[in-house]
N, C-alpha and C positions, 0 to 999 in steps of 0.2 A: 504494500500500500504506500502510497507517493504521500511525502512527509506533508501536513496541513501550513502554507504560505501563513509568515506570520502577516495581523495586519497591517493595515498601510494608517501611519497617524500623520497628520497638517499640522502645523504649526505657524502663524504668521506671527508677525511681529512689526511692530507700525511705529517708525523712526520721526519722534516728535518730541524729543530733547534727548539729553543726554543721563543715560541708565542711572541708577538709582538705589540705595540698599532694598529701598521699598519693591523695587521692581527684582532685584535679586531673591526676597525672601517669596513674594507671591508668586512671583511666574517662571524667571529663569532657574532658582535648583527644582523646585518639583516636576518644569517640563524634562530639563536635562533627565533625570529620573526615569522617562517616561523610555528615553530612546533603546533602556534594555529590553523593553515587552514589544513593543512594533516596529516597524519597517518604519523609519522617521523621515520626514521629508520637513524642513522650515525654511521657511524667505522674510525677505527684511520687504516688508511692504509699503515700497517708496510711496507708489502711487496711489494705495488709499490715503498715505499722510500730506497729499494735495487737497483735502477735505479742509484742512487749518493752519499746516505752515505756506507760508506766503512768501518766504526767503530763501533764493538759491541757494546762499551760502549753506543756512541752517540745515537747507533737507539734505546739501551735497554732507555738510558737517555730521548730522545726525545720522543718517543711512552707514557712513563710515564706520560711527562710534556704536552705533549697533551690532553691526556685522564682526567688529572685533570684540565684543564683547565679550558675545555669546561664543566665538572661538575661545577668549581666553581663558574661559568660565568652566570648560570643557566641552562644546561641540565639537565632535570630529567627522571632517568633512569627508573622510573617505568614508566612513559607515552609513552617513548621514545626506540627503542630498539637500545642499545650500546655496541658496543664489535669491538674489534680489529679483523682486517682481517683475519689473523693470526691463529685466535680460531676456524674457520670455513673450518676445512679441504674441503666441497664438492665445496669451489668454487674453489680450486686447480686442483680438478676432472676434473669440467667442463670447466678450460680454457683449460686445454690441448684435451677435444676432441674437442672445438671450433677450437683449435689452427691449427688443422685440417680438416677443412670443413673450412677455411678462406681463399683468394687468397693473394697470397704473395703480389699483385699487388695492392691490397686495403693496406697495410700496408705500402708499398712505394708512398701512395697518404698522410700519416698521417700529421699533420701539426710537428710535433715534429722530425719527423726522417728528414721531408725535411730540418726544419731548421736545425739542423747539419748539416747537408752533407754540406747548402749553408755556414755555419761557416767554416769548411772545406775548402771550394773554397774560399771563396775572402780571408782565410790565405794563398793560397798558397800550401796548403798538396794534395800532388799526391793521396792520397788513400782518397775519398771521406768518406769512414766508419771509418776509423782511430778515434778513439776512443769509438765509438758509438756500445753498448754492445747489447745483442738480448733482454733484460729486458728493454729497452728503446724502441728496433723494437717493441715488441710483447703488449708493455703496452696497447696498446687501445683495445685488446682481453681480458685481464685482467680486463679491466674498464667494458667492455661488461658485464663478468660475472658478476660481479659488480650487474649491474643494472637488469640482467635476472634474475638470480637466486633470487632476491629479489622482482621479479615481481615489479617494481618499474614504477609509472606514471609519475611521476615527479622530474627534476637531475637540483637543484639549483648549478649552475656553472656559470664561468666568458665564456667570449664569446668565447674564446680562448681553451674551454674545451668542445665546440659545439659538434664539429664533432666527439669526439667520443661520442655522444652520438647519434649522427646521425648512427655511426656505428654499435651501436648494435642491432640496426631492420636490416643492411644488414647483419650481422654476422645470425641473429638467420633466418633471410629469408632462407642463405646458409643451413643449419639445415635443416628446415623443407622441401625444394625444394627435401634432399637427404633422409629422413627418416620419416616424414609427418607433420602436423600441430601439435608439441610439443612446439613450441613458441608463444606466443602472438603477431603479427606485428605491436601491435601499436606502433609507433613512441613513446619515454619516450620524454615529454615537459623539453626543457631546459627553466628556467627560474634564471632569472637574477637578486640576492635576494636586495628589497629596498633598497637605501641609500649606494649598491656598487660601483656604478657607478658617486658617488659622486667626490667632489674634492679629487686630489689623496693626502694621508697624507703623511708629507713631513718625513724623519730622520732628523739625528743631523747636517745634513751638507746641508740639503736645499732641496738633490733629494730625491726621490721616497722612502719610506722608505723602506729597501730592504734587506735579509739577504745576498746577491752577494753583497751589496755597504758598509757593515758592520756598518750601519747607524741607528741600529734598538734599541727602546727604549723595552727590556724586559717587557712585565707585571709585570711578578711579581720581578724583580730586587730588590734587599735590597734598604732601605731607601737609605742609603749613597751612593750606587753608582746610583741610582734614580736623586739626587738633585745633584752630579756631571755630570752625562747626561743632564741634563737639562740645565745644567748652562753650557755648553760647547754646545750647540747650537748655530748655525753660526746665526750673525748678521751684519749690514752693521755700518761703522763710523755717521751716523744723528747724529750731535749734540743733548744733553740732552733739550735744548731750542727750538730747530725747529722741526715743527709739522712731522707726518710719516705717511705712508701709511700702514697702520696695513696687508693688504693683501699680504706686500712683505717681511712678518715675519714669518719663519717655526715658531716660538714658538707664535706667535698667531696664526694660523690657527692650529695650535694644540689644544693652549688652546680653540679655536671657537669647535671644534669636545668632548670637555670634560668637559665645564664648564656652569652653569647656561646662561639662556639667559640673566639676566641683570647682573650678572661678564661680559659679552662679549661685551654689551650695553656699561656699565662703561669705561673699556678700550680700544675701540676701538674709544671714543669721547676723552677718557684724551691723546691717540697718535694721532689725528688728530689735535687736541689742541695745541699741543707741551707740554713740561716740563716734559713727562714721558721718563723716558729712557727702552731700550729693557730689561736691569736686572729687571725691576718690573716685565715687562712682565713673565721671567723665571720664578721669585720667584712667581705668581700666579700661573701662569702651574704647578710646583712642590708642591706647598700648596694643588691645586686641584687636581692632580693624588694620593696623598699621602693619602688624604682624602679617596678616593675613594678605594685607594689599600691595605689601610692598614691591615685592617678586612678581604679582601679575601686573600691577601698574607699568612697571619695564616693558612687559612682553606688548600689551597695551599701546604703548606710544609706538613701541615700532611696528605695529601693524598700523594704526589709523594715518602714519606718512604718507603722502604723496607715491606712489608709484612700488608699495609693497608688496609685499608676498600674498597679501589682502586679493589685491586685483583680480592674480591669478587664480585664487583658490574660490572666488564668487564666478569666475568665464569657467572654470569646470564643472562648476555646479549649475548652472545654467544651460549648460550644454545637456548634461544628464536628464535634466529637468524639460528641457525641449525634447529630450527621447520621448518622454513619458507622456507630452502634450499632442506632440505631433500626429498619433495618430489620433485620438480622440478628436480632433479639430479637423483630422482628413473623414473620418465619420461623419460629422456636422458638415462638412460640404459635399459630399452625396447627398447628404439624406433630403440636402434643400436645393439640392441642381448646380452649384457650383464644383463639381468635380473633376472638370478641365482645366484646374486651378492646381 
């Protein structure tokens, strides 16, 4: 009996600043995690982050700092197929014949366009779409293609990124209903990658750590401005002598997400204790990130240069990646009479 093909999991990733511990603890280790159970496939999804950045520099900056990231993080791109969206002209193709065989009415159920509209309404603005561009409308047909043309079983996403995965069985259904069974219906499983759903990692000021709240600890940030973040971490006045509740500490429950279990053990009994003040706390957190960052920061800078090893290892994943689209997209042009193409 011929061994069971493990599955195939998506992964996108949408370059609209620069990485984040927050973005380390929720998304980057639990997906890395993922690539021992499926067949992985991830892209740095330039072109859905045309929805918000508006800056060459930024998207050319961001996509860069992405893509080394996630290498330096541990992706490995031989196992793994990696390339920016960007490099794969045939899913351009195929959203726009999607874009066309989709009911405008499913696109006005999406969860992202209603939330504008409803930002829109309780400010006040008479035109409900006032600002809201058609790269925001049409993105969950984008995401479709996404996950079609990569024949993809499985789309590790936060819950909030469900439904368009629910969409693209109704997307590809619309497809085949008008030109015949070229889609596969199976539903692609969202799943929800370990330890995301975890306590949410706080920024420097207490909330969510978030690039909207500007609260966000870079990864790879220089030493110096590393241990200035750190040490500018909001804390409350508790006397140095009276005991604290370590859990009402963004720089402890940081340090709890980064540091050994007995560093955690240690200090979470010396603040219940009393006589520890919050600055030790920092200066562990900074001790333990700096440890940890320092050796991949290196490797870091010399991937995001100008004309690196980066280049090459996104043109070969790209390439791999056009295997896998190419024919699916030569599918799609039979099945609608462009097959002299």
């Amino acid at each position: 009996m011929a061994a069971q093909q493990p599955k195939v999991s998506l992964t996108g990733i949408k370059p609209t600043g620069e990485p984040h511990l927050g973005n380390y603890i929720g998304a980057i280790r639990p997906s890395l995690e993922l690539t021992s159970a499926y067949e992985s496939i991830y892209f740095v999804a330039d072109y859905h982050a045309l929805t918000s950045v508006r800056s060459r520099e930024e998207l050319a900056s961001y996509t860069r700092s992405v893509a080394a990231t996630w290498l330096v993080l541990g992706l490995d791109p031989t196992s793994t197929i990696f390339y920016r969206q960007s490099d794969v002209p045939e899913i351009f193709e195929l959203t726009w014949v999607l874009s066309c065989v989709t009911g405008k009415g499913l696109m006005n159920r999406a969860h992202a366009y209603k939330a504008a509209r409803d930002r829109n309404a309780e400010a006040g603005v008479p035109d409900l779409d006032a600002g809201i561009n058609m790269g925001l409308f049409n993105y969950p047909i984008l995401m479709a293609v996404d996950i079609l043309i990569m024949n993809a079983d499985v789309v590790p996403v936060g819950q909030d990124q469900s439904q368009h995965v629910e969409y693209a069985a109704d997307i590809a259904g619309s497809f085949n209903h008008l030109f015949g069974d070229v889609f596969s219906l199976k539903i692609p499983e969202v799943v929800l990658p370990a330890g995301s759903s975890a306590k949410v990692l706080p920024g420097i000021d207490g909330r969510k750590m978030s690039k909207s709240y500007r609260n966000t600890i870079p990864l790879f940030a220089p030493e110096k401005q590393l241990r200035k973040l750190v040490r500018g971490i909001v804390s409350d006045s508790t006397p140095l002598a009276d005991p604290k509740d370590p859990d009402s500490s963004a720089a402890f429950v940081l340090l709890e997400n980064f540091a050994t279990p007995e560093t955690i053990k240690e200090m979470r009994g010396r603040l219940e204790q009393g006589g520890t003040g919050w600055g030790e706390v920092k200066n562990a957190l900074f001790e333990t990130l700096n440890d940890w960052l320092s050796p991949l920061r290196e490797r870091y800078t010399e991937l995001i240069a100008p004309d690196s090893e980066l280049d090459g290892i996104l043109a070969a994943g790209a390439e791999r990646a056009r295997d896998r689209a190419r024919p699916v997209l030569a599918g799609v042009r039979r099945a609608i009479g462009i097959s002299h193409l």
